[in-house]
C-alpha positions in Angstrom: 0.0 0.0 0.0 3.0 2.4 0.9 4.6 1.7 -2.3 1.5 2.2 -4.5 1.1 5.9 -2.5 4.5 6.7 -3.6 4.1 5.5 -7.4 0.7 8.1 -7.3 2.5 10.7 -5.9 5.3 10.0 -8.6 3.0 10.0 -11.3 1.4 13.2 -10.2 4.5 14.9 -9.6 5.6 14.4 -13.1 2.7 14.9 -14.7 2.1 17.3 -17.5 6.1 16.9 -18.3 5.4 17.0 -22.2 3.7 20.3 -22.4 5.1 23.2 -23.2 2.5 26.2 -23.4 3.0 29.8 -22.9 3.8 30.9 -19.8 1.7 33.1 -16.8 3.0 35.5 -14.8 2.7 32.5 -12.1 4.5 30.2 -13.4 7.7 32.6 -13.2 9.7 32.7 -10.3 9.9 36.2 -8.4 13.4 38.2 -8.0 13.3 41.2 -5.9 16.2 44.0 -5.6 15.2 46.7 -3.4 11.8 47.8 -4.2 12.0 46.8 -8.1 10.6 43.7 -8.9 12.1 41.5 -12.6 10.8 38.2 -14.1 13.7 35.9 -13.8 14.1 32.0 -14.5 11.2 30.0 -14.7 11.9 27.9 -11.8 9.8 28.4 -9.0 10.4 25.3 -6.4 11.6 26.6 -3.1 14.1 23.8 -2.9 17.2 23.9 -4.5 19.4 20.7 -4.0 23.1 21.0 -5.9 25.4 18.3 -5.6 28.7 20.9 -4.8 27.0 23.0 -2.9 25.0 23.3 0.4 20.8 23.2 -0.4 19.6 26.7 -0.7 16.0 27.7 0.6 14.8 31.6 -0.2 13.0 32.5 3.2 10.1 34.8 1.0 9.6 31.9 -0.7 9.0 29.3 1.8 5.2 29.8 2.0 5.0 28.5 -1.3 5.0 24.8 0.5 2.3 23.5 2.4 1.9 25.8 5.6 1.7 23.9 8.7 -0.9 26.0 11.7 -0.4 28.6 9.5 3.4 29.5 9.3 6.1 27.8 6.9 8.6 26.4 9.8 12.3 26.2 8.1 13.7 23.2 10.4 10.2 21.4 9.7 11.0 21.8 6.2 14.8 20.8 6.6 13.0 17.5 8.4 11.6 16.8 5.0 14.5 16.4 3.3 16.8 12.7 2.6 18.7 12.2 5.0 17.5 13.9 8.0 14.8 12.2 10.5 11.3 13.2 10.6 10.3 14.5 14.2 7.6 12.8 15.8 5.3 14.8 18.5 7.1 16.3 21.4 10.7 15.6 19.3 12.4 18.9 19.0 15.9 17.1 17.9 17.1 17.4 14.1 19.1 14.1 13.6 21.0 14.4 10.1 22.2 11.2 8.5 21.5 9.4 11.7 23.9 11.7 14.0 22.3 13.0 17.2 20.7 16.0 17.7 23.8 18.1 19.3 25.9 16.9 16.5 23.9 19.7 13.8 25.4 22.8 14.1 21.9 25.2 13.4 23.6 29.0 13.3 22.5 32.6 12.3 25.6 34.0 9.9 27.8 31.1 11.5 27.0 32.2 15.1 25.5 28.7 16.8 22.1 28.9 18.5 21.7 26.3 21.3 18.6 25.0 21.8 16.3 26.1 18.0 13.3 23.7 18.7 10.2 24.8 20.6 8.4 21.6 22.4 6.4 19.9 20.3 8.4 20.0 17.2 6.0 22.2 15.2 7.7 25.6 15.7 11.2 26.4 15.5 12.8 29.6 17.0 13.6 31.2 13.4 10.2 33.5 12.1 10.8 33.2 8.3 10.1 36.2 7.4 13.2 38.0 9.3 15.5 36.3 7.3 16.8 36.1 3.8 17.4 32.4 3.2 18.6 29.6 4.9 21.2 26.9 4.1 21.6 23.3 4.7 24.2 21.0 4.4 24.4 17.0 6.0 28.5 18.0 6.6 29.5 20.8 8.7 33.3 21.2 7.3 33.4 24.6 8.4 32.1 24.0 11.9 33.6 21.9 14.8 30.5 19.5 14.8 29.8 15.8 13.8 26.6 16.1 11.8 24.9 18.6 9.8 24.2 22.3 9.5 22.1 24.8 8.6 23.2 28.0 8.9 19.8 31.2 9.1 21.4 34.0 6.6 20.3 37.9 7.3 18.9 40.4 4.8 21.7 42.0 2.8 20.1 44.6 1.5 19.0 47.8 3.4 14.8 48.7 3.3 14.1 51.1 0.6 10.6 51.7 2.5 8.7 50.7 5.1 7.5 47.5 4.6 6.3 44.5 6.7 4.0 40.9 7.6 2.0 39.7 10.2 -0.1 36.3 10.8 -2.7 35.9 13.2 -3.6 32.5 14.0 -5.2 30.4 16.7 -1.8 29.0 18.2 0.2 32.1 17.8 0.9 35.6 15.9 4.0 36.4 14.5 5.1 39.6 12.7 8.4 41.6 11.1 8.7 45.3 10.3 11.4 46.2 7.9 12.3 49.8 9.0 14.6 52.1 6.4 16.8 54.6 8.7 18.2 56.7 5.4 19.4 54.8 2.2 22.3 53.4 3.7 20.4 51.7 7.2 17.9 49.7 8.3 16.1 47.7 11.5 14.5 44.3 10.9 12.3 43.7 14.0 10.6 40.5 15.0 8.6 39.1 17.3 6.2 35.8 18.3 3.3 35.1 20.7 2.2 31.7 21.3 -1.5 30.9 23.5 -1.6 27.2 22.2 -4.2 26.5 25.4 -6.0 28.9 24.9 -8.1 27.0 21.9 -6.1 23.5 22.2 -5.6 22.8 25.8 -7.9 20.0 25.4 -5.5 18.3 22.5 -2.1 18.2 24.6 -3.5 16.1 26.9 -0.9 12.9 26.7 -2.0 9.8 28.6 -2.8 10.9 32.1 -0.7 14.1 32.2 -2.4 17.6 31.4 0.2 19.5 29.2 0.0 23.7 29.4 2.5 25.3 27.3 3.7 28.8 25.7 6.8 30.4 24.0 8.2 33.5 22.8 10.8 34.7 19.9 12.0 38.6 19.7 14.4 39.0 16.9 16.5 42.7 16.0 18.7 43.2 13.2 20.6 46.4 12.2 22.0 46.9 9.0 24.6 49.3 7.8 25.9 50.0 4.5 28.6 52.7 4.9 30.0 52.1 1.3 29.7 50.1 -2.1 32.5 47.8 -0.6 31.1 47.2 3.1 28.8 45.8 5.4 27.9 45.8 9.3 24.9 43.5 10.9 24.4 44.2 14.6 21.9 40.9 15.7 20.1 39.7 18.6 17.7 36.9 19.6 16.1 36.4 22.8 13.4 33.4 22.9 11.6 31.5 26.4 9.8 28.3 26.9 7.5 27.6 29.8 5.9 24.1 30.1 3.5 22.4 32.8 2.9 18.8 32.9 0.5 17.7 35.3 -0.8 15.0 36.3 -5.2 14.0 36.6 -4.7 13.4 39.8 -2.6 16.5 41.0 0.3 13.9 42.3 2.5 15.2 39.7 3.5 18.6 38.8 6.4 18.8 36.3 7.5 22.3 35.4 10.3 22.9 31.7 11.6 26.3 31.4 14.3 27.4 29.1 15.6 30.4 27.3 17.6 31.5 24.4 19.9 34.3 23.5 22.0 35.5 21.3 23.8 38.8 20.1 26.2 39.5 17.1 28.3 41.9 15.1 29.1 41.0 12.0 31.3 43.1 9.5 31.7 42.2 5.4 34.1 44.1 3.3 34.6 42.6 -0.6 36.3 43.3 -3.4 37.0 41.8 -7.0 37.4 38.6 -6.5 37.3 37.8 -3.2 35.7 39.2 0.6 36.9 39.1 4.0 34.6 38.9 7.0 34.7 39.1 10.8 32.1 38.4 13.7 32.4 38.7 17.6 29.0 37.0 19.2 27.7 36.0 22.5 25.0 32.7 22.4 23.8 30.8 25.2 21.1 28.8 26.9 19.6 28.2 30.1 17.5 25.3 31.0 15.7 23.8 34.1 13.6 21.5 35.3 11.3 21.6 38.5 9.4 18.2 39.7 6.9 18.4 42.3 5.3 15.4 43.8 3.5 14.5 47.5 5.8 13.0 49.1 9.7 14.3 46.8 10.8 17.3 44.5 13.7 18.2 42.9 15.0 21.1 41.0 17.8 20.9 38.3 19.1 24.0 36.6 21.7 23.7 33.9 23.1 26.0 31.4 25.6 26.5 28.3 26.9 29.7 26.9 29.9 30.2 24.3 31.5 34.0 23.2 34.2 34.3 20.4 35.7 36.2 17.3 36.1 34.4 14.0 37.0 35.6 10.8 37.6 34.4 7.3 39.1 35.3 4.2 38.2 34.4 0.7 40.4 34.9 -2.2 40.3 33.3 -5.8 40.5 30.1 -5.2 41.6 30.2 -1.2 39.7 30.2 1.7 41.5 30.8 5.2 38.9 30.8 8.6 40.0 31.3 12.4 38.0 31.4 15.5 38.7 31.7 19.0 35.9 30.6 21.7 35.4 30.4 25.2 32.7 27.6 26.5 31.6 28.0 30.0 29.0 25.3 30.8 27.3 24.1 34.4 25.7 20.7 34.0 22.8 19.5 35.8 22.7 19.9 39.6 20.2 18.5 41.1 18.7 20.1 44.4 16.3 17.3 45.9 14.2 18.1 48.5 11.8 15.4 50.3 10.5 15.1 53.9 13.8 13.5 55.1 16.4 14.9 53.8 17.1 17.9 51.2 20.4 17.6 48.6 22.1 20.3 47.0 24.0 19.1 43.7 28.0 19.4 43.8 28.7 19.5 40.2 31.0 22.1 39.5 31.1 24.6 36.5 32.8 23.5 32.9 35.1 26.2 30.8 37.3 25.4 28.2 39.3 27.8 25.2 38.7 26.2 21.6 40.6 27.5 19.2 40.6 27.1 15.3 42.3 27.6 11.9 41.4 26.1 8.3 42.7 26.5 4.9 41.7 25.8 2.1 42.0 25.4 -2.0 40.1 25.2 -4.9 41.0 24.2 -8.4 38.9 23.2 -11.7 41.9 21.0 -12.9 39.5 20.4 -16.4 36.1 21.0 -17.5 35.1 18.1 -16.0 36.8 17.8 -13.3 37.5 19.9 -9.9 39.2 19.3 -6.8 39.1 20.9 -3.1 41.2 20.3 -0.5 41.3 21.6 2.9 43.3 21.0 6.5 41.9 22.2 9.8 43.8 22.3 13.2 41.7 22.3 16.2 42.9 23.1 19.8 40.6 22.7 22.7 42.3 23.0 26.5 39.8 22.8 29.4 40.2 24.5 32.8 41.1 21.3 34.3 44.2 21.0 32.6 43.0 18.6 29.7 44.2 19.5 25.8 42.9 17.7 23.1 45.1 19.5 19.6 44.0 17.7 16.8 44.7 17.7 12.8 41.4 17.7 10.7 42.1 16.9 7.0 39.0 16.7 4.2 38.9 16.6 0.2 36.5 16.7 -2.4 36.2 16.0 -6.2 33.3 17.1 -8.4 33.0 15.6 -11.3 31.2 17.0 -14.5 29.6 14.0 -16.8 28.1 15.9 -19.1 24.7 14.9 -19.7 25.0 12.6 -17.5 24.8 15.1 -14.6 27.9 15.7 -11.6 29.3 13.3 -9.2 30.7 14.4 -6.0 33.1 12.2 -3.7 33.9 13.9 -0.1 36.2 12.0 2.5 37.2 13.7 5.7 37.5 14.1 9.6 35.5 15.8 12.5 36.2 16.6 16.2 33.6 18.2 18.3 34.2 18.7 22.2 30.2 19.7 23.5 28.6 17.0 24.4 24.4 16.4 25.5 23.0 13.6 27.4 19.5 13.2 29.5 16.8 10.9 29.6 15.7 11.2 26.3 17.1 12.0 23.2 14.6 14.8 21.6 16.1 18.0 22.2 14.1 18.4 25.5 15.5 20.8 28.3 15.7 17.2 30.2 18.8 17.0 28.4 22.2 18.5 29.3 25.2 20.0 27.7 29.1 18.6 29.2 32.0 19.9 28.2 35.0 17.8 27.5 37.7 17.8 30.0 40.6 14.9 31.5 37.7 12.1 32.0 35.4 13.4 28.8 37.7 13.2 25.6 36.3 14.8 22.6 34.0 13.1 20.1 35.3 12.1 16.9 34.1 11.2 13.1 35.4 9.7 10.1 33.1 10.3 7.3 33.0 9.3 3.5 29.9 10.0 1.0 29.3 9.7 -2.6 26.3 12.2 -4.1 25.2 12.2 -8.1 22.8 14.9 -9.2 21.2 16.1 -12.7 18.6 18.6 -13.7 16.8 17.2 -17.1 14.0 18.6 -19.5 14.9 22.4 -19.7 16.0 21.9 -15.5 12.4 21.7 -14.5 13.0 18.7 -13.2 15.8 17.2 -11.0 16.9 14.0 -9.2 19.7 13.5 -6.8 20.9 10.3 -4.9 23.7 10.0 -2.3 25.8 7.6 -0.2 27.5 8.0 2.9 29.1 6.5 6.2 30.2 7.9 9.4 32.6 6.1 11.5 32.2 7.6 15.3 34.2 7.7 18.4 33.3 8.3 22.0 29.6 8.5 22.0 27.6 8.9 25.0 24.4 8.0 26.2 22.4 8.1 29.6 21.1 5.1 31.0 18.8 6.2 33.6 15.5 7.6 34.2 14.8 10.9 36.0 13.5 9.2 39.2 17.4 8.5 39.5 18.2 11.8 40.8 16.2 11.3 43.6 19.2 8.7 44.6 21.6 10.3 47.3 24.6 9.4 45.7 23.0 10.3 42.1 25.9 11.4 39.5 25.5 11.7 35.7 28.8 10.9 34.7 27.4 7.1 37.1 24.6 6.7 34.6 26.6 7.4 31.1 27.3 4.7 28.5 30.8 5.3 26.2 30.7 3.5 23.1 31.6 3.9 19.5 29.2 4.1 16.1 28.5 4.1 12.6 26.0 5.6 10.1 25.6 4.8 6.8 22.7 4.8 4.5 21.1 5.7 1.3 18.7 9.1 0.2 16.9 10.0 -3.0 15.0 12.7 -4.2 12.9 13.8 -7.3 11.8 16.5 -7.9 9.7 19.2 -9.9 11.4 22.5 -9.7 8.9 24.8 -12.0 5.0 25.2 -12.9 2.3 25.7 -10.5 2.7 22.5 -9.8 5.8 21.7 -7.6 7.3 19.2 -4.8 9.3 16.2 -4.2 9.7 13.1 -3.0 12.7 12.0 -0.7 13.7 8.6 0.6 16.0 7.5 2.9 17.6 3.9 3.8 19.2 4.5 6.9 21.0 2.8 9.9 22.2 4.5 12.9 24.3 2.4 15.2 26.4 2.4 18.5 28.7 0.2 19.9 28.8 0.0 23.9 31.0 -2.7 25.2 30.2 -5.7 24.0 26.3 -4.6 22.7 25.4 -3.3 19.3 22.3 -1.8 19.3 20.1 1.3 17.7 20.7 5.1 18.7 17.4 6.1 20.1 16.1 8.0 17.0 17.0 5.6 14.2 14.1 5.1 11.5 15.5 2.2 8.7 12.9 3.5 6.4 11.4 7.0 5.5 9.9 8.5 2.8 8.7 11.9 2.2 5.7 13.3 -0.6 5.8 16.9 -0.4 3.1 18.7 -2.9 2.0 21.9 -4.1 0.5 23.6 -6.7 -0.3 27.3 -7.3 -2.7 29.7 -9.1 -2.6 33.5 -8.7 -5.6 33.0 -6.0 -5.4 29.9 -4.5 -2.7 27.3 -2.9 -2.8 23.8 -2.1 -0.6 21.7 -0.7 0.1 18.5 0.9 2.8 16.5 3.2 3.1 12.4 3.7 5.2 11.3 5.9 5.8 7.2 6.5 8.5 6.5 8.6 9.8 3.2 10.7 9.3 3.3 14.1 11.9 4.3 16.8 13.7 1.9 18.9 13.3 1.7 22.8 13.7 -0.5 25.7 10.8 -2.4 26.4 10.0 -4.4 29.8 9.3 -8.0 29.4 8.5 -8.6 33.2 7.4 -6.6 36.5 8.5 -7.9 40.1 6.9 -6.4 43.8 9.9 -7.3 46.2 9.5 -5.6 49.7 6.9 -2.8 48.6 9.5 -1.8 45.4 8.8 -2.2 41.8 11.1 -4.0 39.8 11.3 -4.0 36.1 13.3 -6.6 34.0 13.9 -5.0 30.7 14.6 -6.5 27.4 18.1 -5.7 25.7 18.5 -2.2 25.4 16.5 -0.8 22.1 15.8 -4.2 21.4 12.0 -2.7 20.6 10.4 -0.8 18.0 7.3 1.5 18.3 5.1 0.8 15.7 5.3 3.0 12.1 5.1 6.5 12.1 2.7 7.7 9.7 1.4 11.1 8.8 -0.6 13.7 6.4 -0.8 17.1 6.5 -2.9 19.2 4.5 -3.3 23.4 3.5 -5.3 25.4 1.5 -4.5 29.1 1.1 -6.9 31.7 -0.6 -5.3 35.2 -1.5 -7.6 38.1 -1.6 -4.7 40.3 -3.1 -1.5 38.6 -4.3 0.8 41.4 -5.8 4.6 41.3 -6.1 4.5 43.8 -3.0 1.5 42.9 -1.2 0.0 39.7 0.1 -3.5 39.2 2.1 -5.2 36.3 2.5 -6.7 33.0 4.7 -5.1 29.5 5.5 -6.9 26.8 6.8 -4.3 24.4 7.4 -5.1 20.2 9.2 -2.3 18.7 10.9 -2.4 14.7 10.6 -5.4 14.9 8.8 -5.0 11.3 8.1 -6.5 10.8 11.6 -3.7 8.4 12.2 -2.4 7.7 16.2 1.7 8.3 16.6 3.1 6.7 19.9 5.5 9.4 21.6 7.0 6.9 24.0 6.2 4.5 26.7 5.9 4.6 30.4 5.1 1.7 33.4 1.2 1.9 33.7 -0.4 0.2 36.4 -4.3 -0.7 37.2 -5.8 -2.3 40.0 -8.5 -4.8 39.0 -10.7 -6.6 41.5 -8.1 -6.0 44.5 -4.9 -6.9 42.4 -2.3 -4.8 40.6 -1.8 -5.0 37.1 1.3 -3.6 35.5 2.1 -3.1 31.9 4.3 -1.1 29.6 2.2 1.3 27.4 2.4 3.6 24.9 1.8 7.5 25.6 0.3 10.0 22.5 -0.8 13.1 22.7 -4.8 13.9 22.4 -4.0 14.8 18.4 -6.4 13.0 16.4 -6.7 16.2 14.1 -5.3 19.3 14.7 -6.7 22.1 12.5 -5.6 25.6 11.8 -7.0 28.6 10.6 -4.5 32.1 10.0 -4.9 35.3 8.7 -1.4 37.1 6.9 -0.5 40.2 5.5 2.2 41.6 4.1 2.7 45.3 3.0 
């Protein structure tokens, strides 16, 4: 049944290939410089996959893909691509080519943002339209990271006149003013409410637990052009979570809060044939997480913050990068408090100095035929007294074949010395950041991949395929459950695993990149592996199998669109037996992730009606149904237990959320 959806889709997606009529003004793909608008290329897909270089997504252009509660999220599009793991409900983690979720680097101009998921999944901390594009690549070469990137790039060009956007919708409003200070400055200003309970308290319920839950995003970006030759960004981000989980019966009270920040200052100065730019930032993120219950609490507050200068220099066919950066980290420390005794955590604060340099060349040796080589040394010394200098090499060759399309082949090393471990693996403030030191070495990949791509039939059509393998070192995970921290004697670095891993896997795509009617289709073939002592078994988030239908198509008043989603199901560790010895419960669990929840399975729908669609204004209605297929996603398992006719009966079952159908209605304009 799953393959006859996908041969559909296929056939829809390339349907109409043969005809060549004249063009509409809507089936031309929009340009705009300043406040002059041109007809450009014909190609009007948001997606633009190239085999050299990193995928390219135009932020203005983003809403031309199905709108989810009535905003075009760019990580929940990036989780639509091959290669990177479709987030179920509550999984705020991006997983890239089976890495973990602290592995991906996600950055504004190249300064790292901790922390870029709201809960849930749905919302990211990036509103769309305060940013110019956005760029993702499954290899971080030029970041100190084992996974992917995606890197949030700022307007470059300063307002000519006032001009702005807002949506109104029923989980939250979001709006940017782009504010001319003269012709040679401007202010970009954003910000984000969210009131999900307001209208849809009734669909976070998840089991037994009542879930209450809000956010907030402020974004400012200043923008000075003192000459034709230069450029100066001054950035900030600020963002806050606040969750409640509580239980039906008032036992339980579990409270997430966390916050984000971030401030830049960025300058550019080019010339013919080359540019040389410079950044000093501050990023960070504090998390914490309060449990209340009758008879125990416990509070643990953790946070991460980094400052640091780099700067690069590009020239012909050279690149040259530095950056210096100072990590000062305090990992969970748990404060438990319960009628007998009350324990402060002893966990002391991390800092470490990382320093970096890279060089690199490239050189078209033929036509068909262009190499890239580059050498990075890394140097990381923690306060402890621990140093870790390392020697990074990578290459790549691109190879032109003609009709045939281009080839790439990459081979190369990572290091990466942040590390994030909790009881889950979903990007949840449960989870905490460690920074390598004498009895944490860093992490470490060895990574290889092979990618063919080829646009056919005038380039309104493309498909792409790619191999790849990771070979890691020093993984962790955590063991435990959070009822460990009540222990006396609890320590974190007492409940981590330290193992080794590999990734590898397979990822396709086709797609239709022009016309009003547009999409893709992705699939990935993936494994994601880790090595623990003498067990082999699953990372947490590995799905084998997922594939990916993404749909749209356009007229100058109305937009449709469409997302399917079918995915394997997660591993876990499942009990296979419950024990009552002395008043304690004990479990006896199967090998670990020797389970898998059952198939994840998903469709989302949109419809969007414009009352005015110009190339300078936009106002209109979408109605937008979240897993309109109806379909029920486990989220994870917990120990449930009943009492029947006098007796106790235990079982291990699985949790969703109250999301049977989750509709959407939003209101947008943009002036």
């Amino acid at each position: 049944m799953r393959m006859r959806l996908s041969m559909i889709a296929l056939s829809l997606l390339f349907a109409g290939a043969g005809r060549l009529g004249a063009q509409t003004p809507d089936s031309l793909s929009v340009v705009q410089l300043d406040s002059t608008v041109f007809s450009a290329e014909r190609h009007e897909s948001v997606l633009h996959v190239g085999v050299t270089q990193p995928t390219t997504v135009r932020m203005a252009e983003l809403k031309r893909v199905p709108l989810l509660l009535g905003t075009a999220d760019p990580i929940r599009f990036v989780r639509l691509l091959p290669g990177v793991q479709t987030g179920m409900e509550l999984d705020a983690g991006l997983h890239v080519q089976g890495t973990e979720n602290s592995h991906s680097l996600v950055s504004v101009e190249g300064v790292p943002v901790y922390g870029v998921t709201h809960i849930l999944g749905l919302f990211s901390t990036f509103i769309p339209s305060h940013y110019r594009e956005m760029n993702f690549s499954p290899f971080t070469s030029r970041a100190n990271r084992l996974g992917g990137g995606v890197d949030m790039r700022l307007p470059d060009k300063t307002a000519q006149r006032l001009r702005g956007s807002f949506t109104v919708g029923l989980f939250e409003s979001e709006g940017t003013l782009d504010i001319p200070l003269g012709k040679r400055a401007s202010v970009f200003a954003s910000a984000r409410r969210s009131y999900i309970n307001l209208l849809y308290g009734s669909f976070l319920r998840m089991g037994a637990f009542d879930f209450r839950y809000g956010f907030d995003d402020f974004n400012l970006t200043f923008l000075l052009q003192p000459g034709p030759q230069d450029k100066i960004w001054a950035d900030g981000y600020y963002g806050s979570d606040d969750g409640r989980f509580q239980s039906a019966r008032g036992a339980y009270l579990f409270d997430l809060n966390w916050n984000n920040r971030m401030g830049s200052l960025h300058h550019l100065h080019t010339w013919d044939g080359g540019h040389f730019r410079q950044t000093a930032y501050y990023t960070g993120q504090a998390l914490s997480i309060d449990l209340q219950h009758d008879f125990y609490s416990f509070f643990v507050p953790s946070s991460l913050n980094t400052a640091g200068y780099k700067a690069s220099l590009q020239w012909g066919h050279w690149y040259a990068g530095a950056d210096v950066a100072w990590h000062w980290s305090r990992p969970q420390r748990v404060e438990v408090r319960n009628k007998d005794f009350r324990r402060n955590g002893q966990n002391e604060d991390q800092q470490a100095l990382e320093a970096t340099a890279e060089l690199r060349f490239n050189y078209p040796l033929t036509y068909w035929l262009e190499l890239e080589a580059g050498v990075k040394g890394l140097y990381w010394r923690s306060v402890d007294g621990a140093a870790y200098p390392a020697v990074l090499p990578e290459a790549k060759a691109v190879f032109t074949l003609g009709g045939a399309g281009k080839l790439e082949l990459l081979a190369g090393m990572a290091r990466q010395n942040l590390f994030q471990a909790g009881v889950s693996s979903l990007g949840l403030p449960t989870e905490f950041w460690f920074i390598a030191g004498k009895d944490l070495p860093p992490q470490g990949s060895r990574h290889v991949a092979l990618s063919w791509g080829k646009q056919f039939m005038q380039e309104r059509y493309s498909l792409s395929a790619s191999l790849y393998y990771r070979k890691l070192s020093n993984q962790l995970d955590y063991e435990g459950t959070i009822i460990d921290y009540l222990d006396p004697d609890f320590t974190m670095a007492g409940h981590l695993l330290r193992g080794d891993g590999q990734n590898y896997g397979l990822c396709l795509i086709a797609q239709k990149q022009s016309g009003a009617f547009t999409g893709w289709i992705a699939y990935t073939l993936s494994r994601s592996l880790r090595n623990f002592g003498e067990f082999t078994f699953s990372s947490p988030h590995e799905r084998i199998h997922e594939c990916n239908v993404v749909l749209n198509y356009n007229t100058p008043k109305w937009s449709f669109g469409g997302v399917l989603v079918a995915a394997s199901g997660t591993p876990f560790t499942g009990a296979e037996a419950f024990y009552v010895l002395g008043g304690t419960l004990i479990s006896d669990y199967t090998l670990r992730n020797a389970c898998r929840a059952k198939p994840y399975f998903r469709v989302d729908v949109s419809v969007t009606y414009y009352f005015r669609r110009t190339n300078a204004r936009e106002t209109g209605l979408c109605f937008s149904l979240y897993n309109a297929s109806g379909y029920k996603n486990d989220v994870y398992r917990q120990l449930e237990v009943e009492e029947k006719n006098g007796e106790y009966i235990f079982s291990y079952q699985p949790m969703r959320l109250h999301i049977r159908f989750l509709p959407s209605l939003s209101f947008f304009h943009q002036f």
